[in-house]
mmJSON file of the N, C-alpha and C atoms, coordinates in Angstrom:
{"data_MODEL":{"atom_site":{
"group_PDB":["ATOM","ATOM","ATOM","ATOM","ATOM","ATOM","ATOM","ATOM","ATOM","ATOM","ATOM","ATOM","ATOM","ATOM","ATOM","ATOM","ATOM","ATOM","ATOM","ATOM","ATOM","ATOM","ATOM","ATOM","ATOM","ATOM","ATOM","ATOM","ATOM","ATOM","ATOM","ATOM","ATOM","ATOM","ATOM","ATOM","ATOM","ATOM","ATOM","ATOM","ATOM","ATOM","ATOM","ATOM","ATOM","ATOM","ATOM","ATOM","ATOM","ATOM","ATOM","ATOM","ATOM","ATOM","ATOM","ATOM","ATOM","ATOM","ATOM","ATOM","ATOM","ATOM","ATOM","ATOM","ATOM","ATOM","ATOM","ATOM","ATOM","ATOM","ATOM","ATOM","ATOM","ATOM","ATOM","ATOM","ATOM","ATOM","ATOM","ATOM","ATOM","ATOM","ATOM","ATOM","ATOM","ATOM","ATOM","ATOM","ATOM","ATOM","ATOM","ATOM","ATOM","ATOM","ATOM","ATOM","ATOM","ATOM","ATOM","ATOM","ATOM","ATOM","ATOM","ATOM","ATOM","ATOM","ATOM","ATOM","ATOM","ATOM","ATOM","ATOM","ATOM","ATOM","ATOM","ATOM","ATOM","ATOM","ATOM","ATOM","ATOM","ATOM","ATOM","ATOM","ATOM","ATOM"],
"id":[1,2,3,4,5,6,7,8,9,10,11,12,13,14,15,16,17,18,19,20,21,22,23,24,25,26,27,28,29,30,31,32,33,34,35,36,37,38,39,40,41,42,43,44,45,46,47,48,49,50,51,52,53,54,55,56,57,58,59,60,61,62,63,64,65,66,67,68,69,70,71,72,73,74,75,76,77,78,79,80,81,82,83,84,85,86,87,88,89,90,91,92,93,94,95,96,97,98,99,100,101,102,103,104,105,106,107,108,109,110,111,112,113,114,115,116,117,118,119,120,121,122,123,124,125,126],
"type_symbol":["N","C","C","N","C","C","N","C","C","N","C","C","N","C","C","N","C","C","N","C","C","N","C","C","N","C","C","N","C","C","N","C","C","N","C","C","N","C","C","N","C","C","N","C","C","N","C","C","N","C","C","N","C","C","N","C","C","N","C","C","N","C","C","N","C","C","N","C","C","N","C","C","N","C","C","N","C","C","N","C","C","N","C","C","N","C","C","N","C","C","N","C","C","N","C","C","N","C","C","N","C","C","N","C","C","N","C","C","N","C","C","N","C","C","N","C","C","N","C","C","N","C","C","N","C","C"],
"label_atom_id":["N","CA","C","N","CA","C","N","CA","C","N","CA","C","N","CA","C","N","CA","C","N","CA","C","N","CA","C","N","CA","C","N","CA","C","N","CA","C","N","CA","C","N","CA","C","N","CA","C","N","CA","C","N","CA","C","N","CA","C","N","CA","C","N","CA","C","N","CA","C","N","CA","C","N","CA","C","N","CA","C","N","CA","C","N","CA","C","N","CA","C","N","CA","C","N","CA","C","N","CA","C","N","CA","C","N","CA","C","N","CA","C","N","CA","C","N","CA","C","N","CA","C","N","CA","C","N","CA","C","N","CA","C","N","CA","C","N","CA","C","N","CA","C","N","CA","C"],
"label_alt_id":[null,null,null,null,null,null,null,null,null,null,null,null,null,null,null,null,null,null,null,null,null,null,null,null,null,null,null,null,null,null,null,null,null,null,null,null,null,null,null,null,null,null,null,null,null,null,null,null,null,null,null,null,null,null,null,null,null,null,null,null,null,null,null,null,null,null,null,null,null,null,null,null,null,null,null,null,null,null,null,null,null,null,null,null,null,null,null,null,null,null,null,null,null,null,null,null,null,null,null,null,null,null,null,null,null,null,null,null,null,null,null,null,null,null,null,null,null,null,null,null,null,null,null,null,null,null],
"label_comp_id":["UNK","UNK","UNK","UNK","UNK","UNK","UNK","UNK","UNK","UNK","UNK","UNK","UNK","UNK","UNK","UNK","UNK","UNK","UNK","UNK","UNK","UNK","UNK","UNK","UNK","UNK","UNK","UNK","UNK","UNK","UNK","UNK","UNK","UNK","UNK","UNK","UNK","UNK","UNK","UNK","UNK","UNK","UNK","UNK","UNK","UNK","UNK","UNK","UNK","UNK","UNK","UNK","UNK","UNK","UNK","UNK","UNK","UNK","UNK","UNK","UNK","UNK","UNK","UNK","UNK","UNK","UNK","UNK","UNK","UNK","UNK","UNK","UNK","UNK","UNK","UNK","UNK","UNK","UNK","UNK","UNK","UNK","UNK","UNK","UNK","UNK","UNK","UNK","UNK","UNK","UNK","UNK","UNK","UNK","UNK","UNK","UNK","UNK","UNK","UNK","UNK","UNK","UNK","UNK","UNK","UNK","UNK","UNK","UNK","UNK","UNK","UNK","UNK","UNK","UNK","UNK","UNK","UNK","UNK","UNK","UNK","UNK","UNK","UNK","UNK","UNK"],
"label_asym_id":["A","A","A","A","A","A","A","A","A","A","A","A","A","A","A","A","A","A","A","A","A","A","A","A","A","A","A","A","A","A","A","A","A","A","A","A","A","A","A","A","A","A","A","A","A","A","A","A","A","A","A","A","A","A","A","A","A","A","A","A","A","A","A","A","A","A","A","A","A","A","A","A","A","A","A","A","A","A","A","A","A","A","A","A","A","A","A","A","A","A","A","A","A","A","A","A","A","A","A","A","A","A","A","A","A","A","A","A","A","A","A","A","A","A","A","A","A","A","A","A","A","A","A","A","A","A"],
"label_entity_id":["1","1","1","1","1","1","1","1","1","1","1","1","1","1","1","1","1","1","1","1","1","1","1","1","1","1","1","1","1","1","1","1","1","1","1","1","1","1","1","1","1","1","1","1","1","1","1","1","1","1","1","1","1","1","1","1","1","1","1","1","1","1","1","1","1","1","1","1","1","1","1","1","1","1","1","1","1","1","1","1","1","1","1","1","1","1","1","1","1","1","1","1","1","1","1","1","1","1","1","1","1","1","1","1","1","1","1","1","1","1","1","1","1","1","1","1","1","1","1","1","1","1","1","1","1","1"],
"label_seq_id":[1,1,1,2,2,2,3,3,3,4,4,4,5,5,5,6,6,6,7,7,7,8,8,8,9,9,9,10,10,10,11,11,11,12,12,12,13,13,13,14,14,14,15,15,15,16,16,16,17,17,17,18,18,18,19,19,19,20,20,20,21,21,21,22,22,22,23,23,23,24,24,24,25,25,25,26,26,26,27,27,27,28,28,28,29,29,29,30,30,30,31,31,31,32,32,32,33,33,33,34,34,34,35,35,35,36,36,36,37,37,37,38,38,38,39,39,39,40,40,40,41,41,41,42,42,42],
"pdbx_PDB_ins_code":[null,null,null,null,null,null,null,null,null,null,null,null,null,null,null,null,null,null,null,null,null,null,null,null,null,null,null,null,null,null,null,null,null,null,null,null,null,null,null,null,null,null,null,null,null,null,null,null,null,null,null,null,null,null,null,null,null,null,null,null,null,null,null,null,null,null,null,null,null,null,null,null,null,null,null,null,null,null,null,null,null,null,null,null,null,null,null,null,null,null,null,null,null,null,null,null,null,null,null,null,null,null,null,null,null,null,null,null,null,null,null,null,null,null,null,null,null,null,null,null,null,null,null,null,null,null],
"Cartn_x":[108.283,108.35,107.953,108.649,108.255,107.28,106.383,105.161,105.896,106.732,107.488,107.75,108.409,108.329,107.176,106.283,105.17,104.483,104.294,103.493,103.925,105.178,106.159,105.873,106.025,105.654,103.878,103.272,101.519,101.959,102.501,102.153,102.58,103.946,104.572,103.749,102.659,101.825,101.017,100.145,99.375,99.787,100.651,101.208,101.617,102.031,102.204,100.813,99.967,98.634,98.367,98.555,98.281,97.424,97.692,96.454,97.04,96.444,97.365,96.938,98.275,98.184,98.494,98.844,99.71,98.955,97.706,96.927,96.716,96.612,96.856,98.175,99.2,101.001,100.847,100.299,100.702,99.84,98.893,98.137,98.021,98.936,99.833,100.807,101.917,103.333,102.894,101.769,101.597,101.202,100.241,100.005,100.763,101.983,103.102,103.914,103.961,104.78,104.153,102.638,101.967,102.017,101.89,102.28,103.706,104.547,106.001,106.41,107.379,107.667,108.591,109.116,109.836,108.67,107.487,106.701,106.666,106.816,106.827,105.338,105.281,104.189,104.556,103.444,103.67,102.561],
"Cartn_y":[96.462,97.716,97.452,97.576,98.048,98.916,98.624,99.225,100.514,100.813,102.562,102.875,102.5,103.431,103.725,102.672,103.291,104.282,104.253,105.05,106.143,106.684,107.671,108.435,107.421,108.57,108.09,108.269,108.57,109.577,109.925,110.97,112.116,112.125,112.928,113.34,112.355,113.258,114.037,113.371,114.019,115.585,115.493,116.965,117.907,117.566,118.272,118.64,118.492,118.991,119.438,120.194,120.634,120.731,119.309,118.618,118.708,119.219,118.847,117.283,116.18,115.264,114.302,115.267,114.873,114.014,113.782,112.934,111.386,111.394,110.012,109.758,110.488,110.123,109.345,109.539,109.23,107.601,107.906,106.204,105.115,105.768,105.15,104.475,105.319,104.64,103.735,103.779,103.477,101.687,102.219,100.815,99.956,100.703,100.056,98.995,99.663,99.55,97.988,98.011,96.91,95.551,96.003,94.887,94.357,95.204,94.904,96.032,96.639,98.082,97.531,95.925,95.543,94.378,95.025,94.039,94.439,93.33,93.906,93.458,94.62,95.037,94.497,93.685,93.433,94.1],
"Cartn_z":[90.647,91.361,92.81,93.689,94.794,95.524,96.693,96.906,97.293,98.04,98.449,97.461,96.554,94.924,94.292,94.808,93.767,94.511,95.651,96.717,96.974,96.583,96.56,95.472,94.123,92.805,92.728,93.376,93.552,94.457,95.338,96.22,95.55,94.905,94.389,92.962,92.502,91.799,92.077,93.307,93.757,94.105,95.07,95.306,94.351,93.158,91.85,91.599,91.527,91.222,92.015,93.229,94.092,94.932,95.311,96.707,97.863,98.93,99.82,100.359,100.482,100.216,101.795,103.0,104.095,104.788,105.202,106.057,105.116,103.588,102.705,102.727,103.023,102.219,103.805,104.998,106.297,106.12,105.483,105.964,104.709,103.406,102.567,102.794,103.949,103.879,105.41,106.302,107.267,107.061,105.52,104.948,104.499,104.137,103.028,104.161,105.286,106.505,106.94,107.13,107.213,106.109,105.042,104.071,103.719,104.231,103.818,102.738,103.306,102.512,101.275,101.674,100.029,99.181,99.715,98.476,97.171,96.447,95.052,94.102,93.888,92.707,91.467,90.509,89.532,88.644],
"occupancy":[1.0,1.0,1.0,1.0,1.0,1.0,1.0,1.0,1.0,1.0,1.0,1.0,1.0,1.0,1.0,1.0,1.0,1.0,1.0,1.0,1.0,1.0,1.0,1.0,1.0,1.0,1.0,1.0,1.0,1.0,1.0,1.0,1.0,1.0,1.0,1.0,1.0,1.0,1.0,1.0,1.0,1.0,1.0,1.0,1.0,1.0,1.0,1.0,1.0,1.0,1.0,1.0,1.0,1.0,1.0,1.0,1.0,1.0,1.0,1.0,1.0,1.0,1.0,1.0,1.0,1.0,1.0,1.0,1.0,1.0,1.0,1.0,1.0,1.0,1.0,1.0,1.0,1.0,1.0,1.0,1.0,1.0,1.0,1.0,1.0,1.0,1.0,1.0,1.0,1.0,1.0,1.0,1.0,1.0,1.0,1.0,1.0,1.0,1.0,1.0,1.0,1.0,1.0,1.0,1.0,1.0,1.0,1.0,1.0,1.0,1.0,1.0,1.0,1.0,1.0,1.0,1.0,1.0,1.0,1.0,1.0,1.0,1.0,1.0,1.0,1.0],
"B_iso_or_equiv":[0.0,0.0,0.0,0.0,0.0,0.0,0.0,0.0,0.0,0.0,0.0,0.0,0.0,0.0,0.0,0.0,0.0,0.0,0.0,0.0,0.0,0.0,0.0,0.0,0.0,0.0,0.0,0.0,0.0,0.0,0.0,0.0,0.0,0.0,0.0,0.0,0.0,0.0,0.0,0.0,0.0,0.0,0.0,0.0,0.0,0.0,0.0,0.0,0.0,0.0,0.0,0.0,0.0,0.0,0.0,0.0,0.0,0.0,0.0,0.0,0.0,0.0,0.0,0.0,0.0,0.0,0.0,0.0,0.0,0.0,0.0,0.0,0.0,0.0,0.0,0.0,0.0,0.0,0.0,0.0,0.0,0.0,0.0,0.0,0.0,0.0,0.0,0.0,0.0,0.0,0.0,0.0,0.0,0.0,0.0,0.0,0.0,0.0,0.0,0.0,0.0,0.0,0.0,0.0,0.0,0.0,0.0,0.0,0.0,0.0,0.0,0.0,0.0,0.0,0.0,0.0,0.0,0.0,0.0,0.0,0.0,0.0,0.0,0.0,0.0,0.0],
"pdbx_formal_charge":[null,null,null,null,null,null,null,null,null,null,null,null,null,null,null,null,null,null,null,null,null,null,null,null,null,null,null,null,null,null,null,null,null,null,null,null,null,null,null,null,null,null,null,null,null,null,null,null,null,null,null,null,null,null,null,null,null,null,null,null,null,null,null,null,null,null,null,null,null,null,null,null,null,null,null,null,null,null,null,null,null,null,null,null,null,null,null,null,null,null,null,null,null,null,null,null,null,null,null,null,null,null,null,null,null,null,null,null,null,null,null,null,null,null,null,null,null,null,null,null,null,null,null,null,null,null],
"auth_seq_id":[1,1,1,2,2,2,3,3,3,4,4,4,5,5,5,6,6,6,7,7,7,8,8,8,9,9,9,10,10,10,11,11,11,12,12,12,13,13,13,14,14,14,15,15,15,16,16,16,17,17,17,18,18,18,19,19,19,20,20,20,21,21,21,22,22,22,23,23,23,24,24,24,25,25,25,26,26,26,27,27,27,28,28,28,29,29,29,30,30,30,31,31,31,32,32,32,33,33,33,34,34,34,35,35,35,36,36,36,37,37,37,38,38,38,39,39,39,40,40,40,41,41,41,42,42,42],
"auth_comp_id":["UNK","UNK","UNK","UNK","UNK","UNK","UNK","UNK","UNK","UNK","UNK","UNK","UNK","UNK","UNK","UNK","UNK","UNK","UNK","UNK","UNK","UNK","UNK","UNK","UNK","UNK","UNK","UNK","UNK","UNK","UNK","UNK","UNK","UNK","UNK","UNK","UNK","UNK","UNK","UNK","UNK","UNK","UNK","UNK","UNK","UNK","UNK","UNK","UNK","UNK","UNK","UNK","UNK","UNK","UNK","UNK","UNK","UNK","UNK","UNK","UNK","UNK","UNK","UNK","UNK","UNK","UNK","UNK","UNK","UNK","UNK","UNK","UNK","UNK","UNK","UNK","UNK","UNK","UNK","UNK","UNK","UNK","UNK","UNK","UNK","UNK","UNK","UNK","UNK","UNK","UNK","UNK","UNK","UNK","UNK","UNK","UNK","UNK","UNK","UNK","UNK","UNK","UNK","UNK","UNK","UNK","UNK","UNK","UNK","UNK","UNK","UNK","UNK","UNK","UNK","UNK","UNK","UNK","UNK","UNK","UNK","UNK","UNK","UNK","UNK","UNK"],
"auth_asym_id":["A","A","A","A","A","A","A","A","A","A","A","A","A","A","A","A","A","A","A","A","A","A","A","A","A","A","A","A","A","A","A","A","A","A","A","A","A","A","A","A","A","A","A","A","A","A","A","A","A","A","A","A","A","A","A","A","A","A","A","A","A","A","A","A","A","A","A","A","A","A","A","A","A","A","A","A","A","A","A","A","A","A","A","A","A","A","A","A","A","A","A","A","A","A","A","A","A","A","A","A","A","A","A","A","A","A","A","A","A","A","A","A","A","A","A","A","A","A","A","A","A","A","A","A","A","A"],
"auth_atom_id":["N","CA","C","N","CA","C","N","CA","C","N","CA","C","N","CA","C","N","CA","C","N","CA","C","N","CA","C","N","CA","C","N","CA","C","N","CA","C","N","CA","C","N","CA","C","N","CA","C","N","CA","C","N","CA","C","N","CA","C","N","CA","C","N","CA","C","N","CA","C","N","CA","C","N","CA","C","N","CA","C","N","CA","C","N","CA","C","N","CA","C","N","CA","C","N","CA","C","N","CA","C","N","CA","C","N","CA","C","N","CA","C","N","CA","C","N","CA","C","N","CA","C","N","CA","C","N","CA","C","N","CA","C","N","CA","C","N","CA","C","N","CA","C","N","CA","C"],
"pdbx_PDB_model_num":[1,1,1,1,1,1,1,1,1,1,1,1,1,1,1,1,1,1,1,1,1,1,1,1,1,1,1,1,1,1,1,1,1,1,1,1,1,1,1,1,1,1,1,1,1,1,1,1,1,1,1,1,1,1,1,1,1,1,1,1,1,1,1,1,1,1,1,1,1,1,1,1,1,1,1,1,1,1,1,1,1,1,1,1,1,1,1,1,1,1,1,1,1,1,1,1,1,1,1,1,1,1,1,1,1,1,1,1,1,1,1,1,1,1,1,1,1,1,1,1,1,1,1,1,1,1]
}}}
């Protein structure tokens, strides 16, 4: 799996439970961006 897929469906849970989630989804994908957005997760 890819780190943007996974970081995508974590956010998309989070927000289903109704967090507001916008200041982590920003320094999530900011991180993803830093490690390589096609790293893959095992």
């Amino acid at each position: 799996m890819k780190l943007t897929q996974l970081i995508a469906q974590y956010v998309k849970f989070r927000k289903s439970l109704g967090q507001d989630f916008e200041s982590n989804e920003r320094r999530l994908r900011t991180f993803s961006r830093f490690v390589g957005e096609s790293a893959d997760i095992r």
